[in-house]
BALUM-561848 format. One line per field, with one value per residue: residue number from 1; residue in one letter; x, y, z of N, C-alpha, C in turn. Coordinates in steps of 0.1 Angstrom, whole numbers. Each point is the difference from the previous one (the first is absolute). Layout:
// residues N
num	(NUM | ...)
residuo	(a | ...)
npx	(X | ...)
npy	(Y | ...)
npz	(Z | ...)
capx	(X | ...)
capy	(Y | ...)
capz	(Z | ...)
cpx	(X | ...)
cpy	(Y | ...)
cpz	(Z | ...)
//
This chain:
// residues 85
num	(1 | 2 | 3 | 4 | 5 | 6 | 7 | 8 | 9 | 10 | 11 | 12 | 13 | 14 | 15 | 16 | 17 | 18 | 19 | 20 | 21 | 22 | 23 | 24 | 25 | 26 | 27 | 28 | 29 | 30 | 31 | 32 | 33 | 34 | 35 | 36 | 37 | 38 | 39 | 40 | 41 | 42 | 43 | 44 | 45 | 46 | 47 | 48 | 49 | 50 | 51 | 52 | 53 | 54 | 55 | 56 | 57 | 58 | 59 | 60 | 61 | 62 | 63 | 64 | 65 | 66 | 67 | 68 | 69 | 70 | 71 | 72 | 73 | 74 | 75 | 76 | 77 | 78 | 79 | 80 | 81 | 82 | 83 | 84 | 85)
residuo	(x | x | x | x | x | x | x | x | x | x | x | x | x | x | x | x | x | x | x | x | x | x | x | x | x | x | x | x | x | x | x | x | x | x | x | x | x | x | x | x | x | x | x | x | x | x | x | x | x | x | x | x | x | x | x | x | x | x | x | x | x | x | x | x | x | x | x | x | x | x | x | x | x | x | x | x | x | x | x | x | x | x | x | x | x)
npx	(8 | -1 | 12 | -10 | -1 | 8 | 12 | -3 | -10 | 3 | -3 | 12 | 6 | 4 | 11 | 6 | -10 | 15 | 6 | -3 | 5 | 9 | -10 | 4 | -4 | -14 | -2 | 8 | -7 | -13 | 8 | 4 | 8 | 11 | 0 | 10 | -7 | 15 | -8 | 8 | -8 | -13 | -5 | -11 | 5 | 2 | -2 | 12 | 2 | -8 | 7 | 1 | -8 | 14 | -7 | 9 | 9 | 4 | 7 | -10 | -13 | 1 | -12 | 6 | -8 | 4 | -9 | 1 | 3 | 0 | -11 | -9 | 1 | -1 | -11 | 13 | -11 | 0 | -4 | 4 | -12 | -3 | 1 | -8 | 6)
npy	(-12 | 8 | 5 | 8 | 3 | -8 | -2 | -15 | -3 | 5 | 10 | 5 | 11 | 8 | -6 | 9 | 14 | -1 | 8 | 14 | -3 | 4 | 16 | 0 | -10 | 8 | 12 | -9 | -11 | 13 | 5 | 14 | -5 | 14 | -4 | 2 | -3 | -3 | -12 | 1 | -4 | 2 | -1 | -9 | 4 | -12 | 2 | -9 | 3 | 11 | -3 | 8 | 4 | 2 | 9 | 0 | 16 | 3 | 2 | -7 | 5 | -11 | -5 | -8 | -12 | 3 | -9 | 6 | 7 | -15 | -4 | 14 | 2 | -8 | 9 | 4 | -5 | -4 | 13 | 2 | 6 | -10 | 4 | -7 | -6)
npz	(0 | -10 | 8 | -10 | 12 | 0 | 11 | -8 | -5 | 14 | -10 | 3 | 8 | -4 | -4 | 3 | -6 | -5 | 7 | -2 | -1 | 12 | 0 | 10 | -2 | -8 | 13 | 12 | -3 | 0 | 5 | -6 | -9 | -3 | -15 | -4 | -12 | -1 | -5 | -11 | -1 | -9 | 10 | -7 | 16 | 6 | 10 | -3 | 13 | -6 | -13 | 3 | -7 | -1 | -5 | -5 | 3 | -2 | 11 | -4 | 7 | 7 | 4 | 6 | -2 | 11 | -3 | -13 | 14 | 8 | -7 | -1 | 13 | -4 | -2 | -10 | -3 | 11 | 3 | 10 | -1 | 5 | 12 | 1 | 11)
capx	(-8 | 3 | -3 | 9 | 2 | 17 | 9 | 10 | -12 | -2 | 9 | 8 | 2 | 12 | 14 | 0 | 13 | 8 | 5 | 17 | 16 | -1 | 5 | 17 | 7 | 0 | 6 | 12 | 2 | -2 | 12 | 8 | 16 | 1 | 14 | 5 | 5 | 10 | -1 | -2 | -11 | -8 | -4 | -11 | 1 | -14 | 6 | -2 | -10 | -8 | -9 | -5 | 8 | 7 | -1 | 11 | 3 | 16 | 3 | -14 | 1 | -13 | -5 | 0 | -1 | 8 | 0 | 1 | 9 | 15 | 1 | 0 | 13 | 12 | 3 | 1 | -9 | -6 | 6 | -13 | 3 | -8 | 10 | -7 | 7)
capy	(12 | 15 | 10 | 12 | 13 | 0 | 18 | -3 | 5 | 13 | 4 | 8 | 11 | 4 | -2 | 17 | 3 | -1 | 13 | 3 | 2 | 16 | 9 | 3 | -9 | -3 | 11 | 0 | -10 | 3 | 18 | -2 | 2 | 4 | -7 | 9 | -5 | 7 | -5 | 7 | -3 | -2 | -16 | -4 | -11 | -8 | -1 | -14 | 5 | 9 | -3 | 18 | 3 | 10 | 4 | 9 | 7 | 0 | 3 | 6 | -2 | -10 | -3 | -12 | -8 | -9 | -17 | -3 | 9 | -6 | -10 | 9 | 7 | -5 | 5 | 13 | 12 | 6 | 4 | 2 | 12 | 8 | -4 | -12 | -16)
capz	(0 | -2 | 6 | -10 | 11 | 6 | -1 | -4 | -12 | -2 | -6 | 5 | -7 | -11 | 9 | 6 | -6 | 9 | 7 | -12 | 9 | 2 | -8 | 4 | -8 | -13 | -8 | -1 | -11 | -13 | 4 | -15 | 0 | -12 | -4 | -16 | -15 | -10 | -11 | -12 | -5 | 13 | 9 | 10 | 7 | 7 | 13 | 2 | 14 | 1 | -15 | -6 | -12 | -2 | -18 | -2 | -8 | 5 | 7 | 8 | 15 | 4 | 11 | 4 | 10 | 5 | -4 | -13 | -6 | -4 | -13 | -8 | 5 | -1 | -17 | 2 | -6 | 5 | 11 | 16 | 1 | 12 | 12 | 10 | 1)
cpx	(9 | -1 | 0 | 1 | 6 | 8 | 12 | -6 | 3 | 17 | 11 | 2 | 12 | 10 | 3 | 15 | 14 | 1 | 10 | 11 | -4 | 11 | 16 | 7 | -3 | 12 | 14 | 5 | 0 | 5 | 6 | 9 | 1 | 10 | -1 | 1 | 9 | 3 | -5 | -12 | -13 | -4 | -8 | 3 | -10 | 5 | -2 | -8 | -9 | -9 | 1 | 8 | 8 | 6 | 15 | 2 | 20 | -3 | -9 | 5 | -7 | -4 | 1 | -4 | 8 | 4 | 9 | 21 | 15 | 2 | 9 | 19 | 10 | 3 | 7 | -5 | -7 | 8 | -9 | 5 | -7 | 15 | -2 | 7 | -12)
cpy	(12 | 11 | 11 | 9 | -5 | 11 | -6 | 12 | 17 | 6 | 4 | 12 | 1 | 8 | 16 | 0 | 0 | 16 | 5 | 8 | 14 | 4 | 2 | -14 | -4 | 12 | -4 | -8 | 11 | 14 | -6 | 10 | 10 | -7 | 10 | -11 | 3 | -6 | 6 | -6 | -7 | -13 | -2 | -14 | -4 | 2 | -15 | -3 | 4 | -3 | 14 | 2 | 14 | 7 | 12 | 0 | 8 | 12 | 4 | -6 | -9 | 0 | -13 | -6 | -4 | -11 | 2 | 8 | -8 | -1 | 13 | 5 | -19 | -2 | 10 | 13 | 5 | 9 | 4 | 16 | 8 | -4 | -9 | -15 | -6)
cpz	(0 | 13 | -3 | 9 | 8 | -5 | -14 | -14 | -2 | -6 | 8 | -5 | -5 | 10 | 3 | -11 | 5 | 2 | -8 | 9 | 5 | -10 | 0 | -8 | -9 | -10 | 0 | -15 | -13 | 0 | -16 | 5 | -9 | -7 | -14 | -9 | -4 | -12 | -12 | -6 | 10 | 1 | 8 | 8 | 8 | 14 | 9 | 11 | 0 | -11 | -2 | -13 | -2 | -13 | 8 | -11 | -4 | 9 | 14 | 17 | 1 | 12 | -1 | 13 | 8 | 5 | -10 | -2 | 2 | -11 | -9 | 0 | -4 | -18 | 0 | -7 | 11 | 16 | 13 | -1 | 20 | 9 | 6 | -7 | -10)
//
């Protein structure tokens, strides 16, 4: 015999969204860097970390991710133009 009003029957609710990080460590991860293009021609890079797409130009300023800025700086097209480690 069928018990259809058992607690097995009754649907459950839907799992709680997860929580999105605090502000102070989402911003730490996503702070940009300035870096200079000194490459003679232009270049649209992908930022391996980040995915962001980087369209340069020669000599321009970037904002860069700072996930994305080892990779950039162990090219030498590229230079850190802010003071900060």
């Amino acid at each position: 015999m069928c018990n259809c009003r058992s607690s097995r029957s009754r649907p459950t609710s839907p799992a709680p969204a997860p929580s999105t990080p605090p502000v102070s460590s989402r911003r730490a991860s996503t702070e940009e860097i300035v870096l200079r293009y000194v490459g003679k021609v232009p270049l649209l890079v992908k930022g391996g970390v980040s995915g962001r797409a980087y369209a340069l130009r020669p000599g321009a300023r970037v904002n860069c991710d700072r996930r994305d800025v080892p990779a950039f700086l162990a090219s030498p097209l590229f230079e850190r133009l802010d003071n900060h480690p």
